[in-house]
C-alpha positions as CSV (number, residue, x, y, z in Angstrom):
1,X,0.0,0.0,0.0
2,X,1.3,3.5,-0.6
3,X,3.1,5.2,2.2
4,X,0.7,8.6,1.1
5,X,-1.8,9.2,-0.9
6,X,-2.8,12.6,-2.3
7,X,-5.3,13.8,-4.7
8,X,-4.7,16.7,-7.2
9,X,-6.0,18.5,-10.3
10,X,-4.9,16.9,-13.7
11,X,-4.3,20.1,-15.3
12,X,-2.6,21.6,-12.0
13,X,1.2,21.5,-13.2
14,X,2.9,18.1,-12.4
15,X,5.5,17.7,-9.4
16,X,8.3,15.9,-8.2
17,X,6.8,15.1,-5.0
18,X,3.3,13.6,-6.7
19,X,5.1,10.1,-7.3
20,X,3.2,7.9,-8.8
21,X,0.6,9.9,-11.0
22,X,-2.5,7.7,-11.6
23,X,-5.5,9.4,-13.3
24,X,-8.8,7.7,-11.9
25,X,-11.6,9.3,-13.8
26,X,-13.3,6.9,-16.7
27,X,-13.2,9.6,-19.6
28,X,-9.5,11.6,-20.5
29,X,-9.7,15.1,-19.2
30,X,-11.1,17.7,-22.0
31,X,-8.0,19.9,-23.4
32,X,-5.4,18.2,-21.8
33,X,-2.5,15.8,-24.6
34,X,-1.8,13.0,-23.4
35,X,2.2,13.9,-23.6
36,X,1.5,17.0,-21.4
37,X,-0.8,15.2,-18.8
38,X,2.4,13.4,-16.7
39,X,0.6,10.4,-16.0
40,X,2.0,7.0,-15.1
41,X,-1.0,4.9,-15.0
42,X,-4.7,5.5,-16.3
43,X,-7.7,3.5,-13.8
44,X,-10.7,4.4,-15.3
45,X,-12.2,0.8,-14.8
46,X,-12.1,1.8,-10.9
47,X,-13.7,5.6,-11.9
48,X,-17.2,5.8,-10.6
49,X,-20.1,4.0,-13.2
50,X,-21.1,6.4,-15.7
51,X,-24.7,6.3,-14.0
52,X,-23.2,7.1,-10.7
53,X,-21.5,9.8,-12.0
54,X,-24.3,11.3,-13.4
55,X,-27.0,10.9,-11.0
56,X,-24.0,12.6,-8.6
57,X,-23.8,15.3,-11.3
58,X,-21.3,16.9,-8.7
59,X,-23.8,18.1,-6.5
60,X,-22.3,18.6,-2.9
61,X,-25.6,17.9,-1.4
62,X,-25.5,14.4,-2.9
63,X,-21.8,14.0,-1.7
64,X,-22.4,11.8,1.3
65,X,-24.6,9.4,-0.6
66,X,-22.4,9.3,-3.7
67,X,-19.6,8.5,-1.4
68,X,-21.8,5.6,0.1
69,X,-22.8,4.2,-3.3
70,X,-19.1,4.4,-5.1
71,X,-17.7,2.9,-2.1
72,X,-19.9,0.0,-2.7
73,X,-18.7,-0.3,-6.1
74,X,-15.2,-0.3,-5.0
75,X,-16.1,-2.8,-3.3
76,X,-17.0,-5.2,-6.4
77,X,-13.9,-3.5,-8.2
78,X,-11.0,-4.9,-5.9
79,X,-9.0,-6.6,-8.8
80,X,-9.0,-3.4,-10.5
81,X,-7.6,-1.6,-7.7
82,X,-4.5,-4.3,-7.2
83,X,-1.5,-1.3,-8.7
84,X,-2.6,0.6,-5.7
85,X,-2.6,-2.0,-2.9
86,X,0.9,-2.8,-4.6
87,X,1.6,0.5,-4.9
88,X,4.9,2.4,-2.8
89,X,6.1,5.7,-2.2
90,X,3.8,8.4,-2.6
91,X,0.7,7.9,-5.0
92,X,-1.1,11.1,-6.4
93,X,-4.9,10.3,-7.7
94,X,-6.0,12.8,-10.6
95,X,-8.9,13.9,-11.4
96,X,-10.8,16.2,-13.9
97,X,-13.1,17.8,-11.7
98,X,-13.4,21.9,-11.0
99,X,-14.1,20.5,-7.4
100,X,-11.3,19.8,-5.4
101,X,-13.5,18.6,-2.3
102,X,-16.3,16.5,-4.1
103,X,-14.8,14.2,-6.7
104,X,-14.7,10.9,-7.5
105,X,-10.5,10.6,-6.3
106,X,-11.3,12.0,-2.6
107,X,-13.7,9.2,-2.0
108,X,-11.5,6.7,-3.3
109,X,-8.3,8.2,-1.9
110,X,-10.5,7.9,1.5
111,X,-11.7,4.7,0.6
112,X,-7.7,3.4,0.6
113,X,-6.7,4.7,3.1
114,X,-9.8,3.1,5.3
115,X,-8.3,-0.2,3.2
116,X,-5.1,0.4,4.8
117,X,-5.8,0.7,8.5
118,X,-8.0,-2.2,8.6
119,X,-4.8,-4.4,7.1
């Protein structure tokens, strides 16, 4: 399991101290080339279902039930998950969304670390 894991902005500038980039959201980020984007690894199986995402629609008054329902899908999405359980060092979820609070890589950066303490 990684030692951290952050959460960040795919178009904010790429860093040294992000490690292991991993963009988690199902479709690519509009604007952004794929040689530009700094990313080592591309989930989007593990990315919320596209009807979860938009019944969620972003709305931070359906945040705690989104997180609740995407959880469970995480849940049936283990194998998918397995380059972050082996993951080390420092692993940096991206995501696409203008929310940096209410997004689908805060629930599951949650979600792992919740994986973590229970190991």
């Amino acid at each position: 399991m990684p030692r951290q894991i952050r959460t960040k902005r795919v178009y904010d500038r790429p860093d040294p101290k992000d490690g292991t980039r991993v963009l988690v959201d199902r479709l690519w980020p509009h604007g952004l080339k794929k040689d530009e984007a700094a990313i080592d690894l591309w989930l989007r199986d593990v990315a919320p279902s596209a009807e979860l995402r938009r019944w969620f629609g972003h709305d931070p008054k359906r945040w705690t039930e989104f997180r609740r329902r995407y959880v469970a899908e995480l849940d049936r999405k283990r194998a998918g998950l397995k380059p972050l359980f082996d993951a080390t060092g420092t692993v940096t979820l991206l995501f696409a969304s203008r929310d940096p609070d209410n997004n689908n890589a805060v629930a599951l950066a949650e979600w792992l670390k919740g994986q973590n303490s229970a190991s």
